[in-house]
MOPAC internal coordinates of N, CA, C and O (Angstrom, degrees):
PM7 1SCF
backbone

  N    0.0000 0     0.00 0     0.00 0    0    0    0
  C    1.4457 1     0.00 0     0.00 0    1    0    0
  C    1.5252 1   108.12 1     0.00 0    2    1    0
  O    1.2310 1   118.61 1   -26.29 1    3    2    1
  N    1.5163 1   120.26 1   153.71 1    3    2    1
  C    1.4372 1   117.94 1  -138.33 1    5    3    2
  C    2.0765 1    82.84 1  -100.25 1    6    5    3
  O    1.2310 1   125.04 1    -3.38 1    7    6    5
  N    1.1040 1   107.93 1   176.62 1    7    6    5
  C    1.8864 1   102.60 1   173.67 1    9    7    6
  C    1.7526 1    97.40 1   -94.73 1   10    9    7
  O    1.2310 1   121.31 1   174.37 1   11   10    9
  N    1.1745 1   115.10 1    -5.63 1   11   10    9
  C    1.6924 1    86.76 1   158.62 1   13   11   10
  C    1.2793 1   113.46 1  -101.69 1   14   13   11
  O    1.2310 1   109.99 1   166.05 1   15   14   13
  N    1.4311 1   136.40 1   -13.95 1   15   14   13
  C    1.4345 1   135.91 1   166.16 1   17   15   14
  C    1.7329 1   104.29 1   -56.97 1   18   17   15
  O    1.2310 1   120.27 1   137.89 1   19   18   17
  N    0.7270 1   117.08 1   -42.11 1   19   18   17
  C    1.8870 1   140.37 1  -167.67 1   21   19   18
  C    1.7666 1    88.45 1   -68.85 1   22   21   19
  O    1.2310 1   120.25 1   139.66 1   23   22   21
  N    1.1159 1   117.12 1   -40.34 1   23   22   21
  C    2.0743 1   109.53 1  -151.20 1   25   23   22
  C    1.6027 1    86.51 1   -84.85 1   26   25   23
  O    1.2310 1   129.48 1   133.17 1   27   26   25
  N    1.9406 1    99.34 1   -46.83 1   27   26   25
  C    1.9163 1   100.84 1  -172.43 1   29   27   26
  C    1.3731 1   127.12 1   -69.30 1   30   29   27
  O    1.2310 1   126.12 1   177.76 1   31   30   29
  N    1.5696 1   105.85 1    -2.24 1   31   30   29
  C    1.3592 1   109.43 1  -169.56 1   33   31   30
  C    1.6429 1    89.26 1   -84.07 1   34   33   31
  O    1.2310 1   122.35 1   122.38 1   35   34   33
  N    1.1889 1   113.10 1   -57.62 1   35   34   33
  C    1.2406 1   116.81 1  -178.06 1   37   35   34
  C    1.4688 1   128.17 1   -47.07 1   38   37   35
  O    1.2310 1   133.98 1   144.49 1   39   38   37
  N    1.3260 1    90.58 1   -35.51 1   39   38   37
  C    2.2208 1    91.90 1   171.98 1   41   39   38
  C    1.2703 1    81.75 1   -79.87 1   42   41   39
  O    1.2310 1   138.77 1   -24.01 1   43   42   41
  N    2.1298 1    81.22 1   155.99 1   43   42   41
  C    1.5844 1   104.31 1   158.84 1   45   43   42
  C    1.3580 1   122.16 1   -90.37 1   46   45   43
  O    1.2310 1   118.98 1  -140.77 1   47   46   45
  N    1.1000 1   119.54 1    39.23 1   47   46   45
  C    1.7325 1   124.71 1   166.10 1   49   47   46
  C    0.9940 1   121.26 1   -68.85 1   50   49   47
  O    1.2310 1   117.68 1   -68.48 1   51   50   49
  N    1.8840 1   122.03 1   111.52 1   51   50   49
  C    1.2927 1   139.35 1  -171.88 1   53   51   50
  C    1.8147 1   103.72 1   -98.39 1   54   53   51
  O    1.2310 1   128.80 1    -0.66 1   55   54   53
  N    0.9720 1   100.64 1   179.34 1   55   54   53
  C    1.6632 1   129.86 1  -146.68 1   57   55   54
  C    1.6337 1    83.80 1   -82.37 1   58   57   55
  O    1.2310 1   130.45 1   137.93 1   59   58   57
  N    1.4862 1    97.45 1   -42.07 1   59   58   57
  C    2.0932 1   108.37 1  -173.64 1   61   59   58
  C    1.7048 1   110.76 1   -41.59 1   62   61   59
  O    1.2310 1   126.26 1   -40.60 1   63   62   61
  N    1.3420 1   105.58 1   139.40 1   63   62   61
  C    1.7636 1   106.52 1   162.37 1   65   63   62
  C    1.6752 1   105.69 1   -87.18 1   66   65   63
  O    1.2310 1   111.95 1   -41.39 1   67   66   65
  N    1.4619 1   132.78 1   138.61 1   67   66   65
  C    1.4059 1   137.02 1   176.90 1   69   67   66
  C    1.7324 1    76.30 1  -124.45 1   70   69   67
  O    1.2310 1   142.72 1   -45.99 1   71   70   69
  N    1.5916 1    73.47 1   134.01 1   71   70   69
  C    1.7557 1   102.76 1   159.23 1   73   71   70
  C    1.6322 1   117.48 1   -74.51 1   74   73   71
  O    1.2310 1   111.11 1   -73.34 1   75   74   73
  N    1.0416 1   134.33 1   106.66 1   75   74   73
  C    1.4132 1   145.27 1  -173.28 1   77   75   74
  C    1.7318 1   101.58 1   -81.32 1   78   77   75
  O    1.2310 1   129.66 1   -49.07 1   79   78   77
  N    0.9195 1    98.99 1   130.93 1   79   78   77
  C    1.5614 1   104.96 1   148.96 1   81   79   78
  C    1.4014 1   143.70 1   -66.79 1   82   81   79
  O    1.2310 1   118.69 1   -76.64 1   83   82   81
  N    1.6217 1   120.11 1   103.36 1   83   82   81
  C    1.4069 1   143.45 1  -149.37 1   85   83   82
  C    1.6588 1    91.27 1   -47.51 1   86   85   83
  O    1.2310 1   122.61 1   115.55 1   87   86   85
  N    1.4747 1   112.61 1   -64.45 1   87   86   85
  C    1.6080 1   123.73 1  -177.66 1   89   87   86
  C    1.7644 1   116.85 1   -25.74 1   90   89   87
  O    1.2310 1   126.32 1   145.26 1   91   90   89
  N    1.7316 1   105.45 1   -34.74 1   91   90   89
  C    1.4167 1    80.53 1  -158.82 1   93   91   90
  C    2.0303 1    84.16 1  -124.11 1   94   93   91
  O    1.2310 1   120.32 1  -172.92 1   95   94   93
  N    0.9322 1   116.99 1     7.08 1   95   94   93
  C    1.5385 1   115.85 1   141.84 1   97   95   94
  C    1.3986 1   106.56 1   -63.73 1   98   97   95
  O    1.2310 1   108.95 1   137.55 1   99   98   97
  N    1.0032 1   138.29 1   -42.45 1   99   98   97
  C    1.4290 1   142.03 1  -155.52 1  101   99   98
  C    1.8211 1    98.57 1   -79.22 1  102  101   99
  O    1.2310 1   134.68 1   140.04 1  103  102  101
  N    1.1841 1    89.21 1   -39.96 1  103  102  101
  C    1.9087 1   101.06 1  -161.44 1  105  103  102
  C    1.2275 1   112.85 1   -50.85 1  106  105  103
  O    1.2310 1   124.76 1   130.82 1  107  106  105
  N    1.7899 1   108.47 1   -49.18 1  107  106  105
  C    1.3509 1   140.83 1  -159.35 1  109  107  106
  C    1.5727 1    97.27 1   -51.38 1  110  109  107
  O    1.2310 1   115.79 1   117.06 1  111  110  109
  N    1.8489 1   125.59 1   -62.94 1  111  110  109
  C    1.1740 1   105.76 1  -167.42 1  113  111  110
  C    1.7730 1    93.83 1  -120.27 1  114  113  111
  O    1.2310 1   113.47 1  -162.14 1  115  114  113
  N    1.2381 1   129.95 1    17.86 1  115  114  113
  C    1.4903 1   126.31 1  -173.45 1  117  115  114
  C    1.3280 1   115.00 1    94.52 1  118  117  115
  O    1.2310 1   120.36 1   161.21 1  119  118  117
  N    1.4441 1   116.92 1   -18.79 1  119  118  117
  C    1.3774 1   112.78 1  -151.89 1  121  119  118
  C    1.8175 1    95.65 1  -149.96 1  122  121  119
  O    1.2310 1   128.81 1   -70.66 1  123  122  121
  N    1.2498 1   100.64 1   109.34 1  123  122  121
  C    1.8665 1   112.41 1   176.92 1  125  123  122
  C    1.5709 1   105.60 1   -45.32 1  126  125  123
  O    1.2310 1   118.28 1   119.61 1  127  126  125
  N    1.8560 1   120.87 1   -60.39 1  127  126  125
  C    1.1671 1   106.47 1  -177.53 1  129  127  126
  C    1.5895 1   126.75 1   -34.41 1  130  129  127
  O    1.2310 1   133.12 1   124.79 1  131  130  129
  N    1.6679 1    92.26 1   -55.21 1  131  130  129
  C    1.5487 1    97.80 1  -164.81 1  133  131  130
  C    1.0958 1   116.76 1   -72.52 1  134  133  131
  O    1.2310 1   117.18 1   159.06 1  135  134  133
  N    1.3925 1   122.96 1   -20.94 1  135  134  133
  C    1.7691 1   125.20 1   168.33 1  137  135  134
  C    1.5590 1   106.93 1   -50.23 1  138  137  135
  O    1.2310 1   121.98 1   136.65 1  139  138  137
  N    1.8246 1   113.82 1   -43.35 1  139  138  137
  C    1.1467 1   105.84 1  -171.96 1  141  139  138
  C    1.7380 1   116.96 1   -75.23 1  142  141  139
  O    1.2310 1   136.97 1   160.16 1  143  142  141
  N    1.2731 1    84.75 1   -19.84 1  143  142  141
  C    1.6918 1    89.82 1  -167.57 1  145  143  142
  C    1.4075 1    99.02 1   -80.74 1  146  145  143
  O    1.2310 1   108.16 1   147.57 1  147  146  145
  N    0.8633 1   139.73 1   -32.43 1  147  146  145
  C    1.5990 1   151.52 1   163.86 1  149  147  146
  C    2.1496 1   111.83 1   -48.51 1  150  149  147
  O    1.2310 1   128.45 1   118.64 1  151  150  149
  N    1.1109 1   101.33 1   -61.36 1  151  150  149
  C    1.7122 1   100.38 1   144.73 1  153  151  150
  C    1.2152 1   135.19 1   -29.43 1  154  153  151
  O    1.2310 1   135.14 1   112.11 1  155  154  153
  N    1.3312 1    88.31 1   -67.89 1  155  154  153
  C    1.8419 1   106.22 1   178.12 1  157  155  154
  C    1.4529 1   114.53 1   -37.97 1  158  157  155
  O    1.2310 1   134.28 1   120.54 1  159  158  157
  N    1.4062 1    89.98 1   -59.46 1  159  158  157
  C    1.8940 1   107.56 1  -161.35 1  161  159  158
  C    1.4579 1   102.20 1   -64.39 1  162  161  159
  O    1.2310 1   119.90 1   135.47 1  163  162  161
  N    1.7466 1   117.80 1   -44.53 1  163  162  161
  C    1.2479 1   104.01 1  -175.97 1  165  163  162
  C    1.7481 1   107.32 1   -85.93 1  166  165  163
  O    1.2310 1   114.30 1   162.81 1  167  166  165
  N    1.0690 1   128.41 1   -17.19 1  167  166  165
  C    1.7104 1   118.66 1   168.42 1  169  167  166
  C    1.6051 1   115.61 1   -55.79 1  170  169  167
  O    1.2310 1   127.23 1   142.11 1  171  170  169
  N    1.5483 1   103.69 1   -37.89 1  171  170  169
  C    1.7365 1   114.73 1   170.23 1  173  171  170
  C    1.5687 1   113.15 1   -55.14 1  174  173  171
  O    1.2310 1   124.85 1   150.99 1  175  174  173
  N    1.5794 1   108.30 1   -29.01 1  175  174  173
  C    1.6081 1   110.60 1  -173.78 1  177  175  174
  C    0.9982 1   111.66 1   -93.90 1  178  177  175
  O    1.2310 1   109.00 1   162.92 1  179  178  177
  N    1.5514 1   138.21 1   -17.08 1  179  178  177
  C    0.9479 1   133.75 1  -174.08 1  181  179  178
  C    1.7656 1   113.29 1  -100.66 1  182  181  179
  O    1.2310 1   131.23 1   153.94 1  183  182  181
  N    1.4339 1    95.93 1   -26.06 1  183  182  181
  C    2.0364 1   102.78 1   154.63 1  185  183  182
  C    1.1462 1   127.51 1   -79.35 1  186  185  183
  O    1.2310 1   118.60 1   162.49 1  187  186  185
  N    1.3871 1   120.28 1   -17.51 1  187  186  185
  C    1.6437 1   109.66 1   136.32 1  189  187  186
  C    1.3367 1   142.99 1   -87.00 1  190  189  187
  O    1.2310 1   121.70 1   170.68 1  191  190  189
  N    1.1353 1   114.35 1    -9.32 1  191  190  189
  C    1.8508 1   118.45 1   153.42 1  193  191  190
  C    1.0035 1    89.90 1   -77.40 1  194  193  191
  O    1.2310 1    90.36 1   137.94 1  195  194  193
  N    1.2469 1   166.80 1   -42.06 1  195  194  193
  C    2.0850 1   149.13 1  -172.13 1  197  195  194
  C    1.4450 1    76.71 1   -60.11 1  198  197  195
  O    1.2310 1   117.74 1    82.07 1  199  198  197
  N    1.5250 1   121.91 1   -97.93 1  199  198  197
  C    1.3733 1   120.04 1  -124.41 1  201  199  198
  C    1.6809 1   104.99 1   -79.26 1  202  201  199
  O    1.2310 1   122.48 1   179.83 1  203  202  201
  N    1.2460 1   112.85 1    -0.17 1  203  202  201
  C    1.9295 1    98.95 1   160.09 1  205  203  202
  C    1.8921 1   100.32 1   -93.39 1  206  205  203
  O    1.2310 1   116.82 1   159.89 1  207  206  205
  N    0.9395 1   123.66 1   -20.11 1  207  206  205
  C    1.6120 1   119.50 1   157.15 1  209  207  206
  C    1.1303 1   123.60 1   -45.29 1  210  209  207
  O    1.2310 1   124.35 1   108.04 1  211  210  209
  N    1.5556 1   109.27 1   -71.96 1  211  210  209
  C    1.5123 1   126.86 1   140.26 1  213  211  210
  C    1.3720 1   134.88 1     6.04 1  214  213  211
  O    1.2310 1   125.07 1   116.33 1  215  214  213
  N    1.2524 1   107.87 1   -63.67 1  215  214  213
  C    1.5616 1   134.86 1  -170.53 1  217  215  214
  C    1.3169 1   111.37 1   -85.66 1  218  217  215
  O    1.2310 1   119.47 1   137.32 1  219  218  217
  N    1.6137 1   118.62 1   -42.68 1  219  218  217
  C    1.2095 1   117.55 1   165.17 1  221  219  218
  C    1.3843 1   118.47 1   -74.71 1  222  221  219
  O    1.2310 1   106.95 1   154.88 1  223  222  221
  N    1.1581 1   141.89 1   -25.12 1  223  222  221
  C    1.6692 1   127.03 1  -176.98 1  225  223  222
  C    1.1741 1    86.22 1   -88.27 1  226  225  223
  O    1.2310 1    98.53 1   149.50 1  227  226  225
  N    1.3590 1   156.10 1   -30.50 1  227  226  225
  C    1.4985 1   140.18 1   174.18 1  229  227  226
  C    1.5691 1   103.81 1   -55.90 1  230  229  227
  O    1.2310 1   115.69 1   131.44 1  231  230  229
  N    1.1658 1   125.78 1   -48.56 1  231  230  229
  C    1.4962 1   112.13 1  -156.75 1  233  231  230
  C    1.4782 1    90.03 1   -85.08 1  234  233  231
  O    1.2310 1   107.92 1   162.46 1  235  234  233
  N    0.9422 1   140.15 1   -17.54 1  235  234  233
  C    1.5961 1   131.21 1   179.70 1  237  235  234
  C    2.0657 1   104.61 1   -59.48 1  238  237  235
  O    1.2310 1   132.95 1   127.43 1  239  238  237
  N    1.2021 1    92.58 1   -52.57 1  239  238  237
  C    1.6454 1    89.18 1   165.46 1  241  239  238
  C    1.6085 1   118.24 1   -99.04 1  242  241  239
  O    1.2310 1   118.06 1  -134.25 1  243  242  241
  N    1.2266 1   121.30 1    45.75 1  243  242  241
  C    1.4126 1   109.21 1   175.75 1  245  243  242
  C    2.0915 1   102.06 1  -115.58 1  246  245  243
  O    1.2310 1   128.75 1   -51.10 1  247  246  245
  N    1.4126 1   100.74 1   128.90 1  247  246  245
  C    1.2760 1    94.84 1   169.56 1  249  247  246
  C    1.3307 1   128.77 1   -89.40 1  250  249  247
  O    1.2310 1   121.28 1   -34.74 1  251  250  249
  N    1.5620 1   115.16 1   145.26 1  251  250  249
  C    0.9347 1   124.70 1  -151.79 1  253  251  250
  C    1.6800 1   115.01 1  -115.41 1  254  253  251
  O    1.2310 1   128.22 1  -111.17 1  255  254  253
  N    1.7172 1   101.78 1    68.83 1  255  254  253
  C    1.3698 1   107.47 1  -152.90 1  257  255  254
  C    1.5596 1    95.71 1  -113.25 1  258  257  255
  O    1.2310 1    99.88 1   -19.75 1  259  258  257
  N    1.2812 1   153.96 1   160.25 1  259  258  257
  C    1.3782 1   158.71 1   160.57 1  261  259  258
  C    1.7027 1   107.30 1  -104.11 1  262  261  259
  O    1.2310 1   112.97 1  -157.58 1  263  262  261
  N    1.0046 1   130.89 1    22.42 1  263  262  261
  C    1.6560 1   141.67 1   149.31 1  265  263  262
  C    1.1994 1   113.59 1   -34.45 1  266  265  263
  O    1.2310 1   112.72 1   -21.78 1  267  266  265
  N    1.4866 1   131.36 1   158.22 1  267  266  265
  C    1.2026 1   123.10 1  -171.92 1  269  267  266
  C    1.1429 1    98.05 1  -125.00 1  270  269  267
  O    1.2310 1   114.78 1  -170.60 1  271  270  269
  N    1.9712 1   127.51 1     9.40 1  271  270  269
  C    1.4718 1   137.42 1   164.38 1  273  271  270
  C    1.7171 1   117.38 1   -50.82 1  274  273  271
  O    1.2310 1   123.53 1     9.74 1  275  274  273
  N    0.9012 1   110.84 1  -170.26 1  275  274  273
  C    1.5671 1   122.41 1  -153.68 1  277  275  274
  C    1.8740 1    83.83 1   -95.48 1  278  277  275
  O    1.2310 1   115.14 1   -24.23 1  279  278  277
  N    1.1148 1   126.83 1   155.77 1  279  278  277
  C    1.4622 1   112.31 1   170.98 1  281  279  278
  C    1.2616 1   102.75 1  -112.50 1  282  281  279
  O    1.2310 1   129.72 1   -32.12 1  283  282  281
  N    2.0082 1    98.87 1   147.88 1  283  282  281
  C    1.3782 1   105.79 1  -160.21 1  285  283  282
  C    1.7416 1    94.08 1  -120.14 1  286  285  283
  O    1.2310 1   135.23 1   -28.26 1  287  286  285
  N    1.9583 1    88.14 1   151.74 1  287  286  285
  C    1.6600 1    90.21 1  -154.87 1  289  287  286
  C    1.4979 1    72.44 1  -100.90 1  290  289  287
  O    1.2310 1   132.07 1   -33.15 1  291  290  289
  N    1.5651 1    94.30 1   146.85 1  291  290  289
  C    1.5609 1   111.74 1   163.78 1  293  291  290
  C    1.4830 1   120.63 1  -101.49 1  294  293  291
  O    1.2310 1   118.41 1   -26.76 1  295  294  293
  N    1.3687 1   120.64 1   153.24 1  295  294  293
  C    1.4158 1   126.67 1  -141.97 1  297  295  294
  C    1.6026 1    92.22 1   -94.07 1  298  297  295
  O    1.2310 1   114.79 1   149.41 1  299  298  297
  N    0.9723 1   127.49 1   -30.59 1  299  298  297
  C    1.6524 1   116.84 1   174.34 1  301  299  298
  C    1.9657 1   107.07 1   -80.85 1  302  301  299
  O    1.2310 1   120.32 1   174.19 1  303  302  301
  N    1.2785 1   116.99 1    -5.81 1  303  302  301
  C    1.4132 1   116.60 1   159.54 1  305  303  302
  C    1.5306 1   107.41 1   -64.73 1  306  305  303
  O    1.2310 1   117.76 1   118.05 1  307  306  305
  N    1.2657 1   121.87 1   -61.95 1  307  306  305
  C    0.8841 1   139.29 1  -162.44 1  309  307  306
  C    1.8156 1   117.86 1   -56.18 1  310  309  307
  O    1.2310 1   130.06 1   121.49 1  311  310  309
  N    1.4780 1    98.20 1   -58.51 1  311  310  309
  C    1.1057 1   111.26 1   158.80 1  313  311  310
  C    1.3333 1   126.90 1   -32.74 1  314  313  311
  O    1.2310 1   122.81 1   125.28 1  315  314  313
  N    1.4861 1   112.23 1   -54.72 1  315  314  313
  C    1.4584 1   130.94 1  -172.96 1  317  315  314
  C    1.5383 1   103.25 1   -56.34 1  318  317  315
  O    1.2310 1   122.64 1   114.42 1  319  318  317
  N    1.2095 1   112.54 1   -65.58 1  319  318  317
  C    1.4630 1   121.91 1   179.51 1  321  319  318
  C    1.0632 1   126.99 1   -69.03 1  322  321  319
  O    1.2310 1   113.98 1   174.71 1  323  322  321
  N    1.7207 1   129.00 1    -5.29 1  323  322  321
  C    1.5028 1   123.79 1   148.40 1  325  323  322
  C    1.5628 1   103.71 1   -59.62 1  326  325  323
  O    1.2310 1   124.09 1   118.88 1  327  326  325
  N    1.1804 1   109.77 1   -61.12 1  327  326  325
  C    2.1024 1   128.79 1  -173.37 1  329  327  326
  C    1.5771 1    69.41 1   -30.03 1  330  329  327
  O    1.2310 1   118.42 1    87.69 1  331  330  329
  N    1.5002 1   120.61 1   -92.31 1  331  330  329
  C    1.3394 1    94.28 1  -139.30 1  333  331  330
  C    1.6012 1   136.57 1  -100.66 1  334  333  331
  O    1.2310 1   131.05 1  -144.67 1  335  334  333
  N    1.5515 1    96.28 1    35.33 1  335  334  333
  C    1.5386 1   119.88 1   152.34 1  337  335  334
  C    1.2239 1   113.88 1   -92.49 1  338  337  335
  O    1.2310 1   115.41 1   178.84 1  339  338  337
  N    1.3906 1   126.32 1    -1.16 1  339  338  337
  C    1.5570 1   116.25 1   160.40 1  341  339  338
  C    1.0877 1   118.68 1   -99.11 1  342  341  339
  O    1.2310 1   121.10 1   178.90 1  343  342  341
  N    1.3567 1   115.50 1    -1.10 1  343  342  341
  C    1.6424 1   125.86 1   175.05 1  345  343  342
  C    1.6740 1   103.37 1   -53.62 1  346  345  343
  O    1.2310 1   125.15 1   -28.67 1  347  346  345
  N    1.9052 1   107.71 1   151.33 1  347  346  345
  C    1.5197 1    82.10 1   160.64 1  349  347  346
  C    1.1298 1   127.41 1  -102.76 1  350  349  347
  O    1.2310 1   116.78 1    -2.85 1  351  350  349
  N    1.4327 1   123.74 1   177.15 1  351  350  349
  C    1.6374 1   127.12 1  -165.55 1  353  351  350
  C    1.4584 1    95.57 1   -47.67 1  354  353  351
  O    1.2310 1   123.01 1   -24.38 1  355  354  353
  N    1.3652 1   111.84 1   155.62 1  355  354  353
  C    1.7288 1   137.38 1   170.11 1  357  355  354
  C    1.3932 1   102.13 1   -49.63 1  358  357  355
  O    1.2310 1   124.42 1   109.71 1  359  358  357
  N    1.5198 1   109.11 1   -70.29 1  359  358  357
  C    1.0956 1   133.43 1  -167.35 1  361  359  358
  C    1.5973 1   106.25 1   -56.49 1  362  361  359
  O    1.2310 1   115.82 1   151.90 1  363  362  361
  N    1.3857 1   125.55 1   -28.10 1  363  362  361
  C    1.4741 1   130.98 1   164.79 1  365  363  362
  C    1.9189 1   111.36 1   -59.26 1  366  365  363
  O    1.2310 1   136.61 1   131.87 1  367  366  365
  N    1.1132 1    85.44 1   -48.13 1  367  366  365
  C    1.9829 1   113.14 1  -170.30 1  369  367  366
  C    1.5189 1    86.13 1   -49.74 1  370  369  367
  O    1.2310 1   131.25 1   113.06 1  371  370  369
  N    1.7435 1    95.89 1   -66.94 1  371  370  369
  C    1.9622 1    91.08 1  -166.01 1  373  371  370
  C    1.6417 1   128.92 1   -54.88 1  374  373  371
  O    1.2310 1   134.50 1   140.50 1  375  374  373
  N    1.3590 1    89.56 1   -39.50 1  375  374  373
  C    1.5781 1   100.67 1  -178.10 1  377  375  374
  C    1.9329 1    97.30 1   -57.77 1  378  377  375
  O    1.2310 1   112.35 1   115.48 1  379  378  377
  N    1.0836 1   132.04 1   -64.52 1  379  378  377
  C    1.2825 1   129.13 1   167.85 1  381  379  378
  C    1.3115 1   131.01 1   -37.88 1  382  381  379
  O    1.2310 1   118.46 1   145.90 1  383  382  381
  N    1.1966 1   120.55 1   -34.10 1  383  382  381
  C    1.7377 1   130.73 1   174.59 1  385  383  382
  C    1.7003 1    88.44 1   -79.93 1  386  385  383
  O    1.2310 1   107.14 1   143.74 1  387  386  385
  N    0.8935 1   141.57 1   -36.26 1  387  386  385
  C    1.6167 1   148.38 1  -168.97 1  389  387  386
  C    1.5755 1   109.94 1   -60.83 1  390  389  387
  O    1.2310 1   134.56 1   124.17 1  391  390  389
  N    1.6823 1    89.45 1   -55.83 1  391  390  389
  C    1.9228 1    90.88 1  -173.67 1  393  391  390
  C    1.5301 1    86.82 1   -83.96 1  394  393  391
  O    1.2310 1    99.79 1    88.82 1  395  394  393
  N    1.1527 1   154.12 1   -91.18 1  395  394  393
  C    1.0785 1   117.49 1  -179.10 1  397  395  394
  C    1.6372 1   162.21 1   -12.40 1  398  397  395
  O    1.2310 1   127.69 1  -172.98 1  399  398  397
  N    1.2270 1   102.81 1     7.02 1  399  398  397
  C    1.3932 1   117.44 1  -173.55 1  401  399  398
  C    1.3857 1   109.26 1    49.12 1  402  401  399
  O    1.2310 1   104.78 1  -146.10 1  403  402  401
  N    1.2630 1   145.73 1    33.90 1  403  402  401
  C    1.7861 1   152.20 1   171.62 1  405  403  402
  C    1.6600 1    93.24 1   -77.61 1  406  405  403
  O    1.2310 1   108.15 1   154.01 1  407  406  405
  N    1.4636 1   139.74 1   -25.99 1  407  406  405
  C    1.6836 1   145.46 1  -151.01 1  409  407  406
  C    1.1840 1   104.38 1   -81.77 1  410  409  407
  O    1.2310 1    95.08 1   -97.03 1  411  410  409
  N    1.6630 1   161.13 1    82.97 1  411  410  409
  C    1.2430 1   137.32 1  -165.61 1  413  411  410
  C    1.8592 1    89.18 1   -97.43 1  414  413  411
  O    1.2310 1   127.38 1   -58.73 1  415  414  413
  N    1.5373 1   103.40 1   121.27 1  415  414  413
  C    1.5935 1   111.06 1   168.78 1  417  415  414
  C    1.8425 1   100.50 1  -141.86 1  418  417  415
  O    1.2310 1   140.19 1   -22.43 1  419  418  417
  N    1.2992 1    78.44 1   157.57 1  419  418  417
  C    1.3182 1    89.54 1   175.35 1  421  419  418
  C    2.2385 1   118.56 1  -142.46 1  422  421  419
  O    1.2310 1   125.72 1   -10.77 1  423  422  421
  N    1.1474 1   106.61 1   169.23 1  423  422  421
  C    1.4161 1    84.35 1   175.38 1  425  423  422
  C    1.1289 1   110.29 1   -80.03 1  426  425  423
  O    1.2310 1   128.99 1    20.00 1  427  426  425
  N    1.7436 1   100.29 1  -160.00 1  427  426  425
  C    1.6796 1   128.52 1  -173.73 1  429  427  426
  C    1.1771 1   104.13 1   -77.00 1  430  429  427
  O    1.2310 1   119.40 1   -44.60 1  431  430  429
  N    1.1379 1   118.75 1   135.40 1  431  430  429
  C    1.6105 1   135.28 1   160.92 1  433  431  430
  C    1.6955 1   109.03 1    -5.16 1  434  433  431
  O    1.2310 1   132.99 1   118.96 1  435  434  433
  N    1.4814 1    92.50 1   -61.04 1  435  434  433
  C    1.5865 1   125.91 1  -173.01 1  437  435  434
  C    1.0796 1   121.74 1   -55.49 1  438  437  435
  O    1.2310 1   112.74 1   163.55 1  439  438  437
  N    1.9103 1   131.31 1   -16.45 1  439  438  437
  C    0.6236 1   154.54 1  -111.08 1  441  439  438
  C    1.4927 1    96.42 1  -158.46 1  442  441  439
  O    1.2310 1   129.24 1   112.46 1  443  442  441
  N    1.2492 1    99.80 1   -67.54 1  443  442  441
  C    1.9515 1   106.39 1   177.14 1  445  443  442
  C    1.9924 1   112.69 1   -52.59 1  446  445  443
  O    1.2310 1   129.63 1   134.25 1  447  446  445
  N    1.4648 1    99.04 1   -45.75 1  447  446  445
  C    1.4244 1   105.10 1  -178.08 1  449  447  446
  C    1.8674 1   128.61 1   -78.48 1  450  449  447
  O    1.2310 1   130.22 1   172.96 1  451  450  449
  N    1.3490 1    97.89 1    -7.04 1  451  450  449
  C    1.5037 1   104.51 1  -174.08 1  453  451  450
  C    1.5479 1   121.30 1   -91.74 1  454  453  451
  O    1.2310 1   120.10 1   180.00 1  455  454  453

């Protein structure tokens, strides 16, 4: 099991959307956009560590036959890919690592020197 499957099992983050309060998204870096955009980037990182995770426990059970038979789904495929359609959304994950302070960001270059 991967160390972010391991961190999410452990939070109680459900499948549910909660309406957050704009005020203290806002608080976090001064600025609503960038709180969101700061989300974004890490919900994008954390849906590509799922689906190359993903990809690898599938090919561990995928056969690798050139037959011209019907293809047969195997039951630990299957399995795998309920697990992680019950996961919750990325974008749930990030917003949570966020109010928690788990997010390390910083500004623009441009930004540090002025």
């Amino acid at each position: 099991m991967s160390r972010l499957r391991k961190q999410w099992g452990a939070n109680t983050t459900s499948n549910v959307v909660e309406t957050k309060n704009v005020v203290d998204i806002k608080n976090r870096t001064g600025n609503l956009y960038e709180s969101i955009a700061i989300v974004a980037k890490r919900a994008n990182q954390i849906n590509i560590a799922l689906k190359e995770e993903l990809h690898n426990k599938l090919e561990e059970f995928a056969s690798h036959t050139d037959s011209l038979e019907e293809i047969h789904e195997n039951k630990e495929q299957i399995e795998i890919s309920r697990a992680y359609e019950r996961m919750p959304n990325p974008a749930l994950l990030a917003t949570q690592e966020f109010f928690e302070n788990k997010i390390y960001y910083r500004k623009s270059d441009n930004d540090l020197f002025s």
